[in-house]
Structures are given as C-alpha cells and as structure tokens.
matplotlib code that plots the C-alpha trace (Angstrom):
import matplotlib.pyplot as plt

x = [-14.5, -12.5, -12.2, -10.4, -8.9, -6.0, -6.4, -4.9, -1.1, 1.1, 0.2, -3.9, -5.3, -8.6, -11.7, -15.3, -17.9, -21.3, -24.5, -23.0, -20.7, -18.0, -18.6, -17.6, -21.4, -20.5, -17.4, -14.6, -12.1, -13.5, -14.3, -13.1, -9.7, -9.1, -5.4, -3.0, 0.5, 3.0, 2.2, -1.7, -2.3, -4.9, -6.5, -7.6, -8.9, -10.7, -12.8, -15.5, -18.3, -21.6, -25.1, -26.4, -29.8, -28.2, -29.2, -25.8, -25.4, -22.1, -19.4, -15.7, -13.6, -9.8, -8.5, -5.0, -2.0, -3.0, -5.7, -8.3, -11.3, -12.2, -15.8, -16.4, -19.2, -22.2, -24.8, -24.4, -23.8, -26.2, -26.1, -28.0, -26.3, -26.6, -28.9, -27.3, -24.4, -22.2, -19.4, -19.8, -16.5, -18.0, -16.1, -16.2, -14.8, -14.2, -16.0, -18.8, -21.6, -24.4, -22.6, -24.2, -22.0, -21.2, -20.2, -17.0, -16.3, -18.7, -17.2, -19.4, -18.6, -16.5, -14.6, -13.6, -9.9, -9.4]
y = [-11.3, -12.0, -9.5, -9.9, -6.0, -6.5, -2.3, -1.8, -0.3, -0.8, 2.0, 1.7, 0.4, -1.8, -0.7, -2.6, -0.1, -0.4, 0.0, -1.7, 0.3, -2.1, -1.3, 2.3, 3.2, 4.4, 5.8, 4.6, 5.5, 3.4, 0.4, -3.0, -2.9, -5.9, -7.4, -8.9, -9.5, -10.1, -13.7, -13.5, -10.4, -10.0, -11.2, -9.5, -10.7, -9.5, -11.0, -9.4, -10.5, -9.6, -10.1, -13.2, -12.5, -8.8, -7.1, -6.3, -3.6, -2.7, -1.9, -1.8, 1.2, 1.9, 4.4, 5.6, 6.4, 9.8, 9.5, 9.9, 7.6, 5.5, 3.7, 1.1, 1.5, -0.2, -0.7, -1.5, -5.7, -7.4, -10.5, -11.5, -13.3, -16.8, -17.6, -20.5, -18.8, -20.5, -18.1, -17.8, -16.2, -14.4, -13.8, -10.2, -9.2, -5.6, -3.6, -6.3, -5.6, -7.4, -10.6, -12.7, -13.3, -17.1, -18.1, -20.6, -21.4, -22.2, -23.0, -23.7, -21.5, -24.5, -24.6, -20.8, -20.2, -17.5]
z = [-0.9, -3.7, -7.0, -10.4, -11.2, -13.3, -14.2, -11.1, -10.9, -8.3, -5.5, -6.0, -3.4, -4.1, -1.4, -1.1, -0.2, 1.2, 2.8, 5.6, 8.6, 8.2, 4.4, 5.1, 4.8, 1.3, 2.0, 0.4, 2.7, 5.5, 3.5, 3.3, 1.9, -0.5, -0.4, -3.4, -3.7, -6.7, -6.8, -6.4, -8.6, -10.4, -7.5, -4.5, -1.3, 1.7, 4.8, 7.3, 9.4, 8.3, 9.6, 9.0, 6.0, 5.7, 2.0, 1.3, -1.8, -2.7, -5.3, -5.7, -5.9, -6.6, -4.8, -7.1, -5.7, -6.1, -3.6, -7.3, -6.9, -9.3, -8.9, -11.0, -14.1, -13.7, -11.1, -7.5, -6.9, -4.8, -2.3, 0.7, 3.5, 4.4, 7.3, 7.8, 10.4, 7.4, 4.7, 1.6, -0.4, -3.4, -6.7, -8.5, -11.8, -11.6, -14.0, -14.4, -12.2, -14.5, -13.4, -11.0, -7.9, -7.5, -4.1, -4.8, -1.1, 1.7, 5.0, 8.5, 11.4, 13.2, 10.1, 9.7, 9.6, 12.8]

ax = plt.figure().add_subplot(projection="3d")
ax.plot(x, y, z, "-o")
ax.set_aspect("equal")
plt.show()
C-alpha cells in the first residue's frame, strides 16, 4: 500500500485498518502500520499478504502522538484482490475516499522482492 498524508506531524503514526485480521479487524491498533521517512515523506508505504479475490474494505487512520485517533472523512475504500496470485501496490490520497484506487505497480509472485 502506498498513501499520500502530508497532515501528518512528526510522532503520528499512519495505520491501514480493515475487515481483514491482518487489517486489525477494524482496530486500529493492530492494523497495518504504513512507513515514511524524511526523504520519502509525504509518502507512506506498507506491504501484507492478502487472499487472493478477498473483498477488501478499509480506511486509513493517524494515530497522534498523543495516542488521539484520527479516521479519515469519507467512506470506507474498496478493492478486490487479484486472482491472478500477482501484487498490485495501490495508491491512496488521504482524506479522498471517492477516489478510485489505481494500482501503479503489478509484480508476479516470482518477481516479489522477499
């Protein structure tokens, strides 16, 4: 996963939740935790393993340095898996769920990085 959140402050953390266990079922505590440094900031990055043709529903949260949760506005994103066995990277803007997600990398299993 990849997501734009330039609202984020240094401290937040940036958490994909879902309807998924390795989402965190929900939870935002035991989601996927999205990474960024000085030099790739705004952007923040993230990889799991899903289930090939899964539903997936999800959203992202910031999680302040305060431990405040901060969901972001909008309804939940939407993307069904590939049935291929192949990744897909998807691209978020935070804050813009009416976007449609555009997978910008697609990668077959032999070529995954480990």
């Amino acid at each position: 996963f990849h997501a734009v959140a330039s609202h984020t402050k240094p401290g937040d953390r940036l958490v994909l939740t879902g309807n998924h266990p390795l989402l965190g079922s929900w939870n935002p505590h035991q989601g996927l935790e999205l990474e960024t440094t000085a030099a790739t900031f705004p952007s923040w990055m993230g990889r799991i393993n899903l289930p090939s043709d899964f539903p997936l529903e999800f959203k992202l949260v910031t999680i302040r340095s305060n431990g405040v949760l901060d969901w972001e506005h909008g309804a939940n994103r939407y993307h069904r898996t590939s049935t291929s066995g192949r990744s897909t990277m998807l691209t978020n803007l935070y804050g813009d769920t009416t976007a449609t997600l555009m997978p910008f990398e697609e990668v077959s299993s032999a070529e995954r990085l480990p």
